[in-house]
N, C-alpha and C positions, 0 to 999 in steps of 0.2 A: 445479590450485589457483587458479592465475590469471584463468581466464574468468569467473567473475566481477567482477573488481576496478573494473570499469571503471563496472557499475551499483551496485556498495556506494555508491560516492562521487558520486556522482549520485543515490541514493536521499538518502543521509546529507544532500544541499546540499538537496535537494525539503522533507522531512521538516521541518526548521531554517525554510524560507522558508514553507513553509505555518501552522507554529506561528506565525509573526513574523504572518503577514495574519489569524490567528484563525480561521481556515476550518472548522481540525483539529479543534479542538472538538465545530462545530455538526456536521459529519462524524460523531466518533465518539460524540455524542450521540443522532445516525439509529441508529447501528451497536450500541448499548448499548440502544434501546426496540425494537427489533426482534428480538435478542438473547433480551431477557426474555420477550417478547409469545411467542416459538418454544420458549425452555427454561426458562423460571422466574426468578424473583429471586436463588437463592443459585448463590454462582460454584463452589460447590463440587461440586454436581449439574446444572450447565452449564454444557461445558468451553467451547463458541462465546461464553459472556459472560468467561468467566477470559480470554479469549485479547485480547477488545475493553477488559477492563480493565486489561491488562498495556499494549497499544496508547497508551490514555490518560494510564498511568503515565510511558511513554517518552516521550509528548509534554507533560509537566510541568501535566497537568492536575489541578487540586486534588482531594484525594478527598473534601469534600464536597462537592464540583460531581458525583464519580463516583455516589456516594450517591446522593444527588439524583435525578437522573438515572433511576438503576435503582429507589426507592421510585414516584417519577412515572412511569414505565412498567407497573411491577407493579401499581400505583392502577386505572390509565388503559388498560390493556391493548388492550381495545376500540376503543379509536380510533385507534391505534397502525395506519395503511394501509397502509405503507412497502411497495415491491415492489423487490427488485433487480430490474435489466437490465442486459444488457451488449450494448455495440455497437462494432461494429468496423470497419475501414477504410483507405482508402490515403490519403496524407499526398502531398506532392511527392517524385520521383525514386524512386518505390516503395517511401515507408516505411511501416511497418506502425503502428498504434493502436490501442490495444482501448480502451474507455472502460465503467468499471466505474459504474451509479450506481444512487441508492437514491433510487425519488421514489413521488408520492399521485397523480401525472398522469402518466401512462406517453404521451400524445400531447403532453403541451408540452417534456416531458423529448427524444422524440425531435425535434420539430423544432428545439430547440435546438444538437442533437447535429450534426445534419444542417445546419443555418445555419453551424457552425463550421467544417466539413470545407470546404464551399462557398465560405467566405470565405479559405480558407487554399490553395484552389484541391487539395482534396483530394475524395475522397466516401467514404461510406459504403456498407460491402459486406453482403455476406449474412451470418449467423450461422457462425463458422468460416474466413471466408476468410483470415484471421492469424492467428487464436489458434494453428493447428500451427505458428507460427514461434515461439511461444515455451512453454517451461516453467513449469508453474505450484509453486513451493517457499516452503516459508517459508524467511524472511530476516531473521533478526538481528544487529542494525549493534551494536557497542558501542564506545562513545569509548576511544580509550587512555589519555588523559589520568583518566577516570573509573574507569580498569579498576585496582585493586588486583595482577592477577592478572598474570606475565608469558605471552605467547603459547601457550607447550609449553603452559602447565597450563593455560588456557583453551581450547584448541585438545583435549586429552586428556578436559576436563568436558566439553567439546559430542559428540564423538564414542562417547563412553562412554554418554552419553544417548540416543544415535543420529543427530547430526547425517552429513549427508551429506559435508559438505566443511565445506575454513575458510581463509578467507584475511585475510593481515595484510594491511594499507593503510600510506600516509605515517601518517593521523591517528588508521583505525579497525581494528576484526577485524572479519570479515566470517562468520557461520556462518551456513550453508547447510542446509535440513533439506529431506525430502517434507514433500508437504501434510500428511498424516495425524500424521506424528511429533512436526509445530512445536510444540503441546501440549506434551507431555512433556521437549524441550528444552528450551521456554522456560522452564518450570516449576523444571528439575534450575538453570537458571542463576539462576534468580531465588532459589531455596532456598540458592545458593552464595554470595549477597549481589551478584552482577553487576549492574551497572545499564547498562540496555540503554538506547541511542540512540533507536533504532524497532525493533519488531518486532511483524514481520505476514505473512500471506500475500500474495504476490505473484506477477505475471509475469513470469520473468527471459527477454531475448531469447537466442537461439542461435546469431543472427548481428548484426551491428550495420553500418546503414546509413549513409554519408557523403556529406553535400551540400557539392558544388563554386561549383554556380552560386546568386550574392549572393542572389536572388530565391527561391529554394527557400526561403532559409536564414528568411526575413521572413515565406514563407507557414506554414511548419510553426511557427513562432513564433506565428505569426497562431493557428493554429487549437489549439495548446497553451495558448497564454493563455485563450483565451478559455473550452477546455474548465473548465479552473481556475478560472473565474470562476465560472463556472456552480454556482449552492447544491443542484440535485440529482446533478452527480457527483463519487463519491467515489475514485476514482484514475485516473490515465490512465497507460497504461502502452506504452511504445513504444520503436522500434529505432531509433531517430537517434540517431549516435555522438557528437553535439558537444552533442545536449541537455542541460538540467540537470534 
């Protein structure tokens, strides 16, 4: 129940700090005209946009901005380029990085990728050389203070819907799903009136990596910010245990 607790609350501070910089938005703005462009305008016969506009919901983004959004892409479809890529890598003291992003320049997108890793005294690897160190599950954070509901019967609705796991936090619960199920869990919580923190597909690690030496700590910093900075990626996902 435990192994995860450590990235709920390090999701949950990520989630909160990206809202606050605005990022999240232009993010699930990508992820909502890419969405439509693949499965249509209505969320209800395309569960990949139900899933980006629950996303939007948890990150307090208006719903006529979500609107928006989805009539401008269902208009515009055509010009909609967007390509995921994902690239991966080693950070200081052998930690692992997957960097998930969504860009119309798949060579500036990489050299950017590649300049960050470099600058943080990291590189980038082949396709797969970390991804088997982590699981890929959806992950819904909900606030306690938000939650109506106490844990048993929270913990009882996600599991009954098929969540995989659930763990309580100091501030949040943490429910754990597979890839394929998060759909239908997020759904049965959202139908129960829950109002979720974040909830998305992720990369949860399997082990979690600890830097001693000061210099480690400034370069994986280094190359963390910077991924973050960057307007074509859209999560970075990694085993450093003191990250946030």
């Amino acid at each position: 129940m435990s192994g995860h607790s450590k990235f709920a609350n390090i999701k949950h501070k990520k989630e909160k700090n990206d809202a606050a910089k605005g990022k999240i938005f232009t993010i699930i703005g990508r992820e909502i005209a890419v969405a439509v462009k693949e499965g249509g305008p209505d969320p209800a016969n395309n569960s990949r946009l139900r899933d980006v506009i629950a996303k939007a919901k948890a990150n307090n983004m208006p719903n006529d901005t979500i609107d928006r959004g989805i009539k401008r892409a269902a208009g515009d479809a055509n010009s909609v380029n967007y390509e995921y890529v994902t690239y991966e890598g080693y950070g200081p003291g052998g930690t692992a990085i997957i960097v998930d992003a969504l860009t119309d320049n798949k060579n500036r997108t990489a050299a950017n990728v590649r300049s960050a890793f470099t600058k943080g005294k990291g590189n980038v690897g082949t396709p797969g050389c970390v991804s088997f160190m982590f699981d890929k599950k959806g992950q819904i954070i909900v606030d306690k203070e938000a939650c109506g509901m106490d844990a048993d019967e929270l913990m009882m609705l996600a599991l009954d819907a098929g969540a995989e796991d659930f763990a309580e936090e100091e501030d949040s619960f943490e429910v754990v799903t597979g890839p394929d199920d998060f759909g239908v869990v997020r759904q049965a919580l959202e139908d129960a009136g829950v109002e979720m923190a974040s909830a998305e597909v992720t990369m949860i690690p399997q082990t979690w990596v600890s830097l001693s030496a000061e210099e480690d700590v400034k370069n994986i910093q280094r190359i963390l910010d910077l991924l973050e900075d960057d307007d074509d990626v859209q999560s970075v996902y990694h085993n450093w245990e003191d990250g946030e």
